[in-house]
N, C-alpha and C positions, 0 to 999 in steps of 0.2 A: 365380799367383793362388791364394789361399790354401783359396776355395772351389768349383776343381775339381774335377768331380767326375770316378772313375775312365773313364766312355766321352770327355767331355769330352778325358780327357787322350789317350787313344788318337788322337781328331781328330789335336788338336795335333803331336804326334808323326807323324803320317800326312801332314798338308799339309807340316811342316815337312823330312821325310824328300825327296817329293813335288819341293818347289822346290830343295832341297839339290845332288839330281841335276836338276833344268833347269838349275842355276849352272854345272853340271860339266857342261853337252852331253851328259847321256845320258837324256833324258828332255824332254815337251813338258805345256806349260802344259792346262787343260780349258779356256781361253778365246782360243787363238789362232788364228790361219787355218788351222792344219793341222787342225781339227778337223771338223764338221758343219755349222759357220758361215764357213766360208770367206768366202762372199757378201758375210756381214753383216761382217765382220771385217777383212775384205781389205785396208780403206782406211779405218779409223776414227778417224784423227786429221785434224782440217782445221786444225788447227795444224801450221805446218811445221818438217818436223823432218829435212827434206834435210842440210842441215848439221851434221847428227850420223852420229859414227862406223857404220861399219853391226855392230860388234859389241854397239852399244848399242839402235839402235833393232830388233835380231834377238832381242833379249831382253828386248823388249816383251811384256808377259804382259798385257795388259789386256784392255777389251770395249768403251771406251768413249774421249770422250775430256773429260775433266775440267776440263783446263785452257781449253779453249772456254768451257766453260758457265761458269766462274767469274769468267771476265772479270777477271781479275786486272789490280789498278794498283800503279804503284812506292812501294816503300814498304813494302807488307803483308806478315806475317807467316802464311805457308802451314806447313801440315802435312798430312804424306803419309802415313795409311794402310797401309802395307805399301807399301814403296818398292821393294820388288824391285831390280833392276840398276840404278833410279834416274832413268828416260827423264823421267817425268813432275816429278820435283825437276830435273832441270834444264830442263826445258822452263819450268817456272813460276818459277826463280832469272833467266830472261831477262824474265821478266815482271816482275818486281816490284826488278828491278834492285839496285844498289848498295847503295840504301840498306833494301832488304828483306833478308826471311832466308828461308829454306825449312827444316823439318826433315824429315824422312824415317826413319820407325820401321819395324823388321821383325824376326821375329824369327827369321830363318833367317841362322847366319851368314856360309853360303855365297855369301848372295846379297849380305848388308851389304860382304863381301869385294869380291864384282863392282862394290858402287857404288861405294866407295870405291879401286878403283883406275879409275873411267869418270871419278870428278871428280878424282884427278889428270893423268888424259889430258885430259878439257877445262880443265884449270887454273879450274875455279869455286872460289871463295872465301866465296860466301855459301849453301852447303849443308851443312849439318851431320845427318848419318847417325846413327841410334842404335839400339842391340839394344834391343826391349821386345815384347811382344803388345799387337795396338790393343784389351783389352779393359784393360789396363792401363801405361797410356799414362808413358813416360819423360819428361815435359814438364810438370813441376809449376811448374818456374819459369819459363815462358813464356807468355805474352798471346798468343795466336793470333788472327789475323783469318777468315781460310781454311781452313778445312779439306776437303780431296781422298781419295779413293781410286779406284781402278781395279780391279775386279775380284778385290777381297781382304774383304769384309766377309760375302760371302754364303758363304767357308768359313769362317767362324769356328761356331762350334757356341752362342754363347752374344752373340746378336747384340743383344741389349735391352742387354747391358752393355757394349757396343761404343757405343754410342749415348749411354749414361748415363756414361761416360766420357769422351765428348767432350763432352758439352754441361756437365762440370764444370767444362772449362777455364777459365782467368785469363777475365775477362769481355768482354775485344774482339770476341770471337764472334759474326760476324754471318751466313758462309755458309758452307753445307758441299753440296760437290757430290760425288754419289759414284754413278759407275757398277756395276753389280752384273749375272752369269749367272743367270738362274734354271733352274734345270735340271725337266726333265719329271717331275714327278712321279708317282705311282699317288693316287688319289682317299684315301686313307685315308693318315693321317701317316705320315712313315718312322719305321721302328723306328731300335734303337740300330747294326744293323748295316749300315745303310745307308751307300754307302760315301763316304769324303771323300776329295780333292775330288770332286764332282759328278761324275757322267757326262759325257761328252760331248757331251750334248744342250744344246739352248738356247730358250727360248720366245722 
């Protein structure tokens, strides 16, 4: 994006570095069981995802679960937020079946790496993976119905344009479900040094 500005860009660089090494197993997500939300976290999809590999659903990075609340039907056109290792693009390619599409934006490429060999291990067909940041979305020529995320909008450092990004989209646009961390904050804004991602706290 052309109007980063230089703290801006340190985030980016920091979440991006951040998920690089949870793709490589040396590092954990700020929104998963291992954290101070175990409780909350433990068991957060009631869509079932038994039937996925366990190196896929172990690199669930999320807080929430999306594809519930979106009630996804066949046919529709989803996009994913920051797809990470990709659970939630193929949890919602079962939904929206054959004749739907899923896309899944990230822009870490370690992680686009991990989806992209999880949907040749499940041989999905209607998943299409793609490098961009969800403030500036790779999906000019596509009609979305749905739009998802899972615990990737609340790091972005510049979240109004996360938002005004998506609601540009081709015009099908009717839902967008997005679970989000918000982390404990001190009563007076954070400064610039404040660190991303978030603490390991959770409200």
């Amino acid at each position: 994006m052309s109007d980063v500005q230089p703290n801006q860009e340190a985030i980016y660089t920091a979440v991006a570095d951040r998920y690089s090494r949870i793709a490589q197993g040396q590092d954990s997500s700020c929104c998963t069981p291992n954290t101070k939300a175990d409780v909350l976290f433990s068991d957060i999809y009631t869509t079932d995802t038994s039937h996925l590999p366990a190196d896929i659903t172990n690199l669930s990075l999320g807080c929430g679960d999306p594809i519930t609340l979106a009630a996804l039907e066949p046919g529709q056109v989803v996009l994913d937020l920051g797809s990470g290792g990709g659970i939630d693009c193929f949890l919602a390619a079962e939904r929206v079946g054959a004749t739907g599409h899923v896309i899944g934006v990230d822009m870490t490429p370690a992680m686009l790496a991990k989806a992209e060999a999880n949907k040749a291990k499940l041989g999905v067909t209607n998943v299409d993976f793609r490098q961009g940041q969800i403030e500036a979305l790779p999906v000019e020529d596509t009609a979305v119905d749905v739009i998802i995320s899972n615990c990737v909008v609340n790091l972005s450092p510049n979240k109004a344009q996360v938002f005004r990004e998506a609601y540009s989209l081709p015009a099908r646009l009717y839902f967008v479900t997005i679970s989000v961390i918000v982390p404990l904050l001190p009563n007076s804004p954070p400064g610039p040094t404040t660190p991303y991602p978030p603490p390991n706290t959770s409200a």
